[in-house]
C-alpha positions as CSV (number, residue, x, y, z in Angstrom):
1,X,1.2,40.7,-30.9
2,X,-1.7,38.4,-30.2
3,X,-1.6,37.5,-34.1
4,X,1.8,36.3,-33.9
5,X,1.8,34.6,-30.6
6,X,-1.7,32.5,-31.9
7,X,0.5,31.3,-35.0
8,X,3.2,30.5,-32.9
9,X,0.4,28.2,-31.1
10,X,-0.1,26.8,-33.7
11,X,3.6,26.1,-35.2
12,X,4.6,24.5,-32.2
13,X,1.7,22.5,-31.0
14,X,2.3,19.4,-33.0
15,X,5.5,19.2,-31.1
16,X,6.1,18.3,-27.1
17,X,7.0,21.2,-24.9
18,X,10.9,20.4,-24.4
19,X,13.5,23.2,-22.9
20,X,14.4,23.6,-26.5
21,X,11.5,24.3,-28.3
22,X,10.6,26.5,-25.4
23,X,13.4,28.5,-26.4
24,X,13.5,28.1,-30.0
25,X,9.8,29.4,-29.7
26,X,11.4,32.7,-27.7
27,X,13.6,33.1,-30.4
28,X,11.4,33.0,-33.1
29,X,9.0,35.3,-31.4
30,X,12.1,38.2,-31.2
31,X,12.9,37.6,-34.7
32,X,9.4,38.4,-36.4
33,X,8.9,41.2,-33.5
34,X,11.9,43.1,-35.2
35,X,10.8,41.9,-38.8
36,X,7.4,43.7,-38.1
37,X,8.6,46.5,-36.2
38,X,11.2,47.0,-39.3
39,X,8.1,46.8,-41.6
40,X,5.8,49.3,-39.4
41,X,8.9,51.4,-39.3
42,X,9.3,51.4,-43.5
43,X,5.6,53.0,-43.3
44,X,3.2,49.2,-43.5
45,X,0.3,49.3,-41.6
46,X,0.3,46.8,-38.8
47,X,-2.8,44.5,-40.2
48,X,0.2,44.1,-43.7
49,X,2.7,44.1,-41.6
50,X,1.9,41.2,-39.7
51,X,0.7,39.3,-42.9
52,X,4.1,39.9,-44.2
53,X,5.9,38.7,-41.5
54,X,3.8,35.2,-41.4
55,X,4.1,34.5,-45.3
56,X,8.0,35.2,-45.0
57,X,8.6,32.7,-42.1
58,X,6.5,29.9,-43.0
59,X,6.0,26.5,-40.9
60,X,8.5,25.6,-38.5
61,X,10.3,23.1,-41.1
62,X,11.5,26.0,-43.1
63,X,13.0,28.1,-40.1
64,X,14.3,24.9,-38.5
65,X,17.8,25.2,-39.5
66,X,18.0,28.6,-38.8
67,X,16.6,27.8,-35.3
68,X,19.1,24.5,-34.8
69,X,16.0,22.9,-33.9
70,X,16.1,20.3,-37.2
71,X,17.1,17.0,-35.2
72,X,14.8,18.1,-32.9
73,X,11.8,18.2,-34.7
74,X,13.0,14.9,-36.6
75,X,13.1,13.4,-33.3
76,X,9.2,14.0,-32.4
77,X,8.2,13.0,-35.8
78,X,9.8,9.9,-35.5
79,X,8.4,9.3,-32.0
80,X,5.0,6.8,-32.1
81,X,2.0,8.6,-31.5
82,X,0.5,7.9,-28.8
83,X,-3.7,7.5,-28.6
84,X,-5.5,8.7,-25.3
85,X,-6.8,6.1,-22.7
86,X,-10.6,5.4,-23.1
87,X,-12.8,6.7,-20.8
88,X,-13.5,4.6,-17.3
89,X,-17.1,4.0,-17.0
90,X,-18.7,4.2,-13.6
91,X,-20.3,0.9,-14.2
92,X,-16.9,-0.8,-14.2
93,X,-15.4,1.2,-11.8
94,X,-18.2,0.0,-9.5
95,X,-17.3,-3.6,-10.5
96,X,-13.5,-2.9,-9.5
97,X,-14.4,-2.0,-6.1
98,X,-16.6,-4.6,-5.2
99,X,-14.5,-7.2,-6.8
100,X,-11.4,-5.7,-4.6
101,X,-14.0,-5.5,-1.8
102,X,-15.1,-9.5,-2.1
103,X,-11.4,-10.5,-2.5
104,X,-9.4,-8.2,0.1
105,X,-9.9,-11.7,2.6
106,X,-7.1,-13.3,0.3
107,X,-4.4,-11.0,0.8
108,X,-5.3,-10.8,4.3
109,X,-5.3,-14.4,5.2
110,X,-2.1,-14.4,3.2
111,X,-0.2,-12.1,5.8
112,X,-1.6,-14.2,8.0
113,X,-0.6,-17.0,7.3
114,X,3.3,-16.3,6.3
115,X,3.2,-14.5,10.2
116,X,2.1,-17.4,12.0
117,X,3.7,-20.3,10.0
118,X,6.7,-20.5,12.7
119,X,3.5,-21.2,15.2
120,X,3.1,-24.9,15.3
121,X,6.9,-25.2,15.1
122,X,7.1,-23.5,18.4
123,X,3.8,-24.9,19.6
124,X,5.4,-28.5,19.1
125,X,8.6,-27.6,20.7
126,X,6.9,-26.2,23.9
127,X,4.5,-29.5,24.2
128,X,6.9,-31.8,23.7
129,X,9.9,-29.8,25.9
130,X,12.3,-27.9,25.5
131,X,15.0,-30.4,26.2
132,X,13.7,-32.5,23.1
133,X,13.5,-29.8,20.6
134,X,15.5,-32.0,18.1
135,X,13.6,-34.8,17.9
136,X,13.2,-34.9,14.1
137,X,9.3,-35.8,13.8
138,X,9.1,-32.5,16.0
139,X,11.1,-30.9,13.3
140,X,9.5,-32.3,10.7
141,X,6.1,-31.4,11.4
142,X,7.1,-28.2,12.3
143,X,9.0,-27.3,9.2
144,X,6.4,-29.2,7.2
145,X,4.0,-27.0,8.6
146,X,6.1,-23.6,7.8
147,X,5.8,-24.8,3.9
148,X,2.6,-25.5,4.2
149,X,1.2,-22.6,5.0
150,X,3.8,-20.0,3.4
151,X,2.7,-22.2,-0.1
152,X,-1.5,-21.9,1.3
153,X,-0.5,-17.7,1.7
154,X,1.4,-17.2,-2.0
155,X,-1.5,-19.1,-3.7
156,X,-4.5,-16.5,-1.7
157,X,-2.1,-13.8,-3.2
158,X,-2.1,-15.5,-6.6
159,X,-6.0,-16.4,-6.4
160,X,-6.6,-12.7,-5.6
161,X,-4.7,-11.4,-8.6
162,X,-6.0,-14.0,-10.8
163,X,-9.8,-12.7,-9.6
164,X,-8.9,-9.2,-10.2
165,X,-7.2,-9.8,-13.8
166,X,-9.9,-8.8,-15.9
167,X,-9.2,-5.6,-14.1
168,X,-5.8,-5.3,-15.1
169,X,-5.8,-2.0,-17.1
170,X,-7.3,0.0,-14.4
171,X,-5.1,-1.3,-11.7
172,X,-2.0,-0.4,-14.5
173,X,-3.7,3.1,-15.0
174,X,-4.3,3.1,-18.6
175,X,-7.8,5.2,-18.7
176,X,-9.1,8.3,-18.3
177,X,-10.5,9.0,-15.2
178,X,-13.9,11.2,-15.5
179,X,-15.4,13.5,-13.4
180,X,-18.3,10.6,-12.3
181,X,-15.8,8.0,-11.5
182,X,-14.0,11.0,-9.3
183,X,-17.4,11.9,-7.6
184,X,-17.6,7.8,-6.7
185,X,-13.9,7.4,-5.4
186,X,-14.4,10.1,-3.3
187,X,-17.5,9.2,-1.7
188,X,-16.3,5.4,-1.3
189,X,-13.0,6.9,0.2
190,X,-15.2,9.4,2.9
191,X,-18.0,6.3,3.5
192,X,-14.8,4.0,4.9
193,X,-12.2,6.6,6.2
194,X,-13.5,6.5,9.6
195,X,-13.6,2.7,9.4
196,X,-10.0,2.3,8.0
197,X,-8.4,4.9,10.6
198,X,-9.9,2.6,13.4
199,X,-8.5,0.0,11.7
200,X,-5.7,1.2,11.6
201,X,-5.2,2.5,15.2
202,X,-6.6,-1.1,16.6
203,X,-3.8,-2.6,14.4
204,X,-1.0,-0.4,15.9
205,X,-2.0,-0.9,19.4
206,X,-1.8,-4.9,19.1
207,X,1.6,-4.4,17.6
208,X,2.8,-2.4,20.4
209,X,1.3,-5.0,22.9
210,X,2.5,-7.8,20.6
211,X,5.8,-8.1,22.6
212,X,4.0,-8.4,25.9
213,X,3.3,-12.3,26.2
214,X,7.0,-12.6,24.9
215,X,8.5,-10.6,27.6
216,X,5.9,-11.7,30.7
217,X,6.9,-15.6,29.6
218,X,10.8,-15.0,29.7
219,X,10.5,-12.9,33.0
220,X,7.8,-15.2,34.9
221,X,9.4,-18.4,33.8
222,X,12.3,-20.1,34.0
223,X,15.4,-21.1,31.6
224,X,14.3,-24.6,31.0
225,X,10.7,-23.4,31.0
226,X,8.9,-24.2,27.5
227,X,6.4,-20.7,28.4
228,X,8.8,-18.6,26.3
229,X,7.7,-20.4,23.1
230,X,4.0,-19.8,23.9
231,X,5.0,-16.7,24.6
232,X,6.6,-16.2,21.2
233,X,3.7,-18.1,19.4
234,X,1.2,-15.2,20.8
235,X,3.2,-12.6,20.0
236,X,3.1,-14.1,16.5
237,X,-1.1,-14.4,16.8
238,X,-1.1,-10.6,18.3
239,X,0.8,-9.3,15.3
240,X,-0.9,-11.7,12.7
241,X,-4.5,-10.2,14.3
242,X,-3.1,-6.7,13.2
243,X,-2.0,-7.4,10.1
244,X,-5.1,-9.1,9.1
245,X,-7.2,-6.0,10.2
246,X,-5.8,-3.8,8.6
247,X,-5.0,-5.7,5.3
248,X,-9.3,-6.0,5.9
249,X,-10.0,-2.5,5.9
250,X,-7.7,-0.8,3.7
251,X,-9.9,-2.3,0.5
252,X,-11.1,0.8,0.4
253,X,-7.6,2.9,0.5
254,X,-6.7,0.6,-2.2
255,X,-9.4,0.4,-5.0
256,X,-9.9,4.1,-4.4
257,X,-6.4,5.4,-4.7
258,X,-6.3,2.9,-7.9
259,X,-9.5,4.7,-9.6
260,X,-7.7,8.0,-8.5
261,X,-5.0,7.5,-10.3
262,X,-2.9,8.0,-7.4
263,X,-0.9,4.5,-7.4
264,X,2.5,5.9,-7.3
265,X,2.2,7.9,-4.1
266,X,0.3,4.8,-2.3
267,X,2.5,2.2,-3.8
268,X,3.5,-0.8,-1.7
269,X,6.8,-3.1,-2.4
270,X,4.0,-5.7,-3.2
271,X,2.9,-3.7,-6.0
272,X,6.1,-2.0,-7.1
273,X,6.2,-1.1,-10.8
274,X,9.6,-2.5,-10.7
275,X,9.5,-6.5,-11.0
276,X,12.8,-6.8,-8.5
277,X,11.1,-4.7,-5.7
278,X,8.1,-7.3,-6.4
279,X,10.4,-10.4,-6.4
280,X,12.2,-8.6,-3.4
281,X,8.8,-8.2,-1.6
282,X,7.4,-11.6,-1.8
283,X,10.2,-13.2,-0.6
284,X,11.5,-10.5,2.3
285,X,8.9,-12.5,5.0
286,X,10.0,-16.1,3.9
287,X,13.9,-14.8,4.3
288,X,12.8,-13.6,7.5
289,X,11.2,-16.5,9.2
290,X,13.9,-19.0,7.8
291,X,16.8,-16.4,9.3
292,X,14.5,-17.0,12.4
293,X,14.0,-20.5,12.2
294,X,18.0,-21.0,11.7
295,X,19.2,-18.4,14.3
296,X,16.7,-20.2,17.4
297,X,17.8,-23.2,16.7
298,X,21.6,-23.0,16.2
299,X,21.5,-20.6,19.1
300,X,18.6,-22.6,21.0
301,X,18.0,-19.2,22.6
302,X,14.1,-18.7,21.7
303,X,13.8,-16.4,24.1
304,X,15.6,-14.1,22.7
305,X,15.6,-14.7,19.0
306,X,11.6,-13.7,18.8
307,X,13.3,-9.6,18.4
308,X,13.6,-10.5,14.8
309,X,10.4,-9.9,14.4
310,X,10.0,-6.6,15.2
311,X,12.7,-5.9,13.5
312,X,11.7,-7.0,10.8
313,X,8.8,-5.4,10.8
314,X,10.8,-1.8,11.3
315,X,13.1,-2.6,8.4
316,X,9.9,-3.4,6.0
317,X,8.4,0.0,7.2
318,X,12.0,1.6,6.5
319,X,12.2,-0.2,3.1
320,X,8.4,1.0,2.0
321,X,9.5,4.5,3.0
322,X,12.6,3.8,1.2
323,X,10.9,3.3,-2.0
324,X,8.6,5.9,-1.5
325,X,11.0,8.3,-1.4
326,X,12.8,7.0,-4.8
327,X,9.5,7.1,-6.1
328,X,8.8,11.0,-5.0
329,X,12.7,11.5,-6.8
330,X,11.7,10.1,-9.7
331,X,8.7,11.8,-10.2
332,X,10.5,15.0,-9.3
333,X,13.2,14.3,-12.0
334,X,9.9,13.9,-14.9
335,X,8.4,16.7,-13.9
336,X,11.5,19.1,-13.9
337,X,12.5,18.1,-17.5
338,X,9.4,18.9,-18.7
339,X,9.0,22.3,-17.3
């Protein structure tokens, strides 16, 4: 039967491998088996038999209607054809990953800065007392400030995409990764792992000790004392010192995962293929510190209202995870309708 299935190879390869040609193919396959068998059974030898059985079935086209696999085939004519990705050349690839290298700072400083923009609000606030909190230059400065630096954080993001642009088809995926490019990724990725996982682990401690200077002010000092705002204001350094050492490190995670080909299982919210998880993203930390800013000072409780930011933080982590998931769903869904 080899003769038959290697025609059948070649009947149905111009065509993608749906359920239904799968099993129009099966079909097919049962019908010439009994048209030969008929044939070796009438007294043909096999070698005529099977020449028979080709010339009387034809191409696909023909046996199409028969099959109820005519709209089917019409459909994959009509679909556009698609050409194959070029080739990545090392030399590129090694441009990539220094250019992500030279420009991770952006991104970093970024996070940085939309973490401790609240700072000199609260910094002002303790300096001047807590009892004159609504003078409005204290305000002003202070919400000046917040803008400020949130508008100094989305232009490093937007300088660092702008820097990586001529990169944009291999941070979209569209080449063909080669065994040499693999080799490179891998190696980059093993040189920096034990560098990223101390990262990593130096980051998480901070943010476990970020709510210590919070909690020592508000116990060691009293109600009218302005120590709970310093106290906030570190936390805010602690966690922004976290975030920017990690954001440092992981360069590496990033460009190689990219070069990989294995952006959709180390996808962040930032970087979402869907634009409203992106818009959703950017503007999650911004929400957060105005919900902040407007819950301290309608409730004028800042000793208390510093918990949104871990919070925060948990729900961002539950969101990424979130999206992950949907991602891993998705990608389960493609890959069961076309097996």
């Amino acid at each position: 039967m080899n003769v038959i299935d290697s025609y059948l190879d070649t009947l149905f390869a111009p065509y993608p491998e749906t359920p239904r040609l799968r099993e129009a193919r099966t079909e097919l396959r049962a019908m010439m088996e009994d048209k030969l068998q008929g044939l070796i059974e009438d007294g043909l030898p096999e070698s005529q038999a099977v020449g028979q059985v080709i010339a009387e079935f034809g191409t696909l086209e023909e046996v199409a209607p028969v099959l109820g696999i005519s709209a089917e085939l019409g459909r994959a004519a009509a679909a556009p054809v698609v050409s194959p990705a070029a080739p990545l050349e090392l030399e590129r690839a090694r441009a990539y990953v220094e250019a992500v290298r030279r420009s991770q700072w952006m991104p970093a400083a970024g996070l940085v800065l939309f973490v401790l923009s609240a700072a000199p609000l609260l910094l002002l606030l303790a300096a001047t007392g807590a009892q004159e909190a609504s003078a409005g230059w204290v305000i002003g400065v202070g919400v000046t400030a917040v803008l400020v630096m949130v508008s100094l954080g989305l232009l490093l993001m937007m300088a660092r995409n702008a820097r990586l642009s001529d990169f944009e088809d291999i941070d979209e995926g569209g080449f063909t990764l080669t065994a040499q490019v693999r080799s490179y990724a891998q190696e980059i990725h093993r040189e920096h792992r034990r560098s990223t996982l101390l990262a990593t682990a130096v980051a998480i401690t901070l943010w476990i000790l970020s709510a210590l200077p919070t909690l020592l002010a508000a116990l060691l000092s009293s109600d009218e004392s302005p120590a709970t705002l310093y106290g906030v204001s570190g936390t805010l350094v602690i966690v922004a010192l976290g975030l920017a050492i990690i954001a440092r490190a992981g360069w590496s995670d990033s460009a190689t995962s990219t070069l990989l080909q294995q952006k959709e299982e180390n996808e962040t919210l930032e970087h979402s293929d869907s634009p409203a998880v992106r818009v959703v993203a950017a503007l999650y930390w911004p929400v957060m510190l105005a919900a902040y800013l407007i819950w301290s000072f309608g409730s004028g409780d800042w000793g208390l209202t510093w918990v949104i930011w871990p919070v925060a933080g948990v729900l961002y982590g539950a969101l990424s995870g979130l999206g992950v998931a949907l991602r891993g769903d998705d990608s389960a869904r493609k890959h069961g309708g076309s097996s």
